[in-house]
C-alpha positions as CSV (number, residue, x, y, z in Angstrom):
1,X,-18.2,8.7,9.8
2,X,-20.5,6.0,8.7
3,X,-23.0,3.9,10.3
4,X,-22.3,0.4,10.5
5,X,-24.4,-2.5,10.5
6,X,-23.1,-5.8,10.8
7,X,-25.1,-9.4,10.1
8,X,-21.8,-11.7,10.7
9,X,-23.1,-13.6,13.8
10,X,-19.9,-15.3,14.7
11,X,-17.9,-12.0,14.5
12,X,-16.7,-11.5,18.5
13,X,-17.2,-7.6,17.8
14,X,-21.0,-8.3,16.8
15,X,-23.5,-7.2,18.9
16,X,-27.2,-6.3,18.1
17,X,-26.5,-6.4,14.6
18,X,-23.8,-3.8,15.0
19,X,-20.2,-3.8,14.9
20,X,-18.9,-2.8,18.6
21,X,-15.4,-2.3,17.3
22,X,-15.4,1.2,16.0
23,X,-13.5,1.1,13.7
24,X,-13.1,-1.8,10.8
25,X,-10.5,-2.5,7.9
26,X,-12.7,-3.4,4.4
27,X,-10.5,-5.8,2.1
28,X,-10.9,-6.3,-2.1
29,X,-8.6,-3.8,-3.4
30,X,-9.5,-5.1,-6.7
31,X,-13.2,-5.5,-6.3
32,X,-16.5,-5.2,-9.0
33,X,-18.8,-7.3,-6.7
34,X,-19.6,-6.9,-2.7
35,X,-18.1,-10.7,-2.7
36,X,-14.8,-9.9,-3.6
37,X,-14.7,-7.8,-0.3
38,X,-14.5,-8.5,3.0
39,X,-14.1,-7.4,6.9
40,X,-10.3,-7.3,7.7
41,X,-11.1,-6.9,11.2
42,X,-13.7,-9.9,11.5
43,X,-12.6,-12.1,14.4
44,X,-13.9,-15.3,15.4
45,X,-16.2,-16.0,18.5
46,X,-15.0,-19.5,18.6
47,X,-11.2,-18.2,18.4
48,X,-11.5,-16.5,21.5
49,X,-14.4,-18.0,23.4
50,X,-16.0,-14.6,24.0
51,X,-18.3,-12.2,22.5
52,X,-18.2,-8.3,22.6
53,X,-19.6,-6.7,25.8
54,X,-19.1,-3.1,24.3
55,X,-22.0,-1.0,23.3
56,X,-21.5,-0.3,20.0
57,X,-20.6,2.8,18.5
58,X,-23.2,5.6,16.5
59,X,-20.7,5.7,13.8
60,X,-17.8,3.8,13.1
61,X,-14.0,4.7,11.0
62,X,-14.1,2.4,8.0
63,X,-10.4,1.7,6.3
64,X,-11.4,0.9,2.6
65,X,-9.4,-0.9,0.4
66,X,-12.0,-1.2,-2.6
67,X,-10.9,1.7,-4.2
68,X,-13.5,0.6,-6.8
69,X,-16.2,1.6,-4.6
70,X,-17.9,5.0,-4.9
71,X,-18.6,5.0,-1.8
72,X,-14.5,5.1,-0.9
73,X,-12.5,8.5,-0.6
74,X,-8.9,8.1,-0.1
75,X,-9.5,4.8,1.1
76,X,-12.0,5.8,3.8
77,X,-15.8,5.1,3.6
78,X,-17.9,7.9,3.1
79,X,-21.6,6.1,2.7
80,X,-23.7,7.1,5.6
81,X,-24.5,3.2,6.3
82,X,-22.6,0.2,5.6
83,X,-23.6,-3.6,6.3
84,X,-21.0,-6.3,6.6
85,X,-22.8,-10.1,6.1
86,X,-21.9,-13.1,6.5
87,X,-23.7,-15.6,8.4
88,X,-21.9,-18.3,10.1
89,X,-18.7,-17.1,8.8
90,X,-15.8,-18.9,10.6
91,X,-12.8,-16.8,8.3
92,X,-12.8,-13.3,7.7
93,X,-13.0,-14.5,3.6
94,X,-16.6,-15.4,4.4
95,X,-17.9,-12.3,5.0
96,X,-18.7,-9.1,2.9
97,X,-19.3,-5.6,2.3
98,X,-22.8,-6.0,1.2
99,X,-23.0,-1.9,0.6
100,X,-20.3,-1.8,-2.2
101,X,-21.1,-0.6,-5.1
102,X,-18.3,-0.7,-8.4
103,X,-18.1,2.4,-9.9
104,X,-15.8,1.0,-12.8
């Protein structure tokens, strides 16, 4: 399982600059570039009024669609650390898997 950090301040699971999900869905199934990915689990504070109030997790289960990412393995994450950014981001198109790397 990977480590995963997370910068998205307006994400409800962020806390700490983790993700207190546990698990999180990576989008860009046809991906070369980080910004051609994003969180598929990234969820507005302003949506639902709240933020997370779980601890987050050591390590996290990452669903990867960028199967252009060497880090992904039958569309699971095998890096040992991930970061997700996107400051401010009000959509879950604003944010990114700032830890992909093409491998095509």
């Amino acid at each position: 399982m990977t480590r995963l950090k997370c910068s998205v301040d307006n994400c409800t699971y962020q806390r700490d600059n983790c993700c207190a999900r546990g698990e999180i869905e990576v989008k860009g199934a046809q991906a070369h570039e980080n910004c051609e990915t994003c969180c598929g689990s990234f969820r507005d504070q302003c949506d639902c009024g709240c933020n997370s109030t779980s601890e987050p997790p050591k390590t996290s289960e990452i669903t990867c669609e960028a199967t252009t990412c060497k880090f992904n393995s039958d569309c699971r994450c095998n890096a040992q650390d991930i970061l997700v950014s996107g400051n401010h981001a009000h959509s879950a198109s604003e944010t990114q898997c700032a830890s992909f790397v093409c491998c095509s």
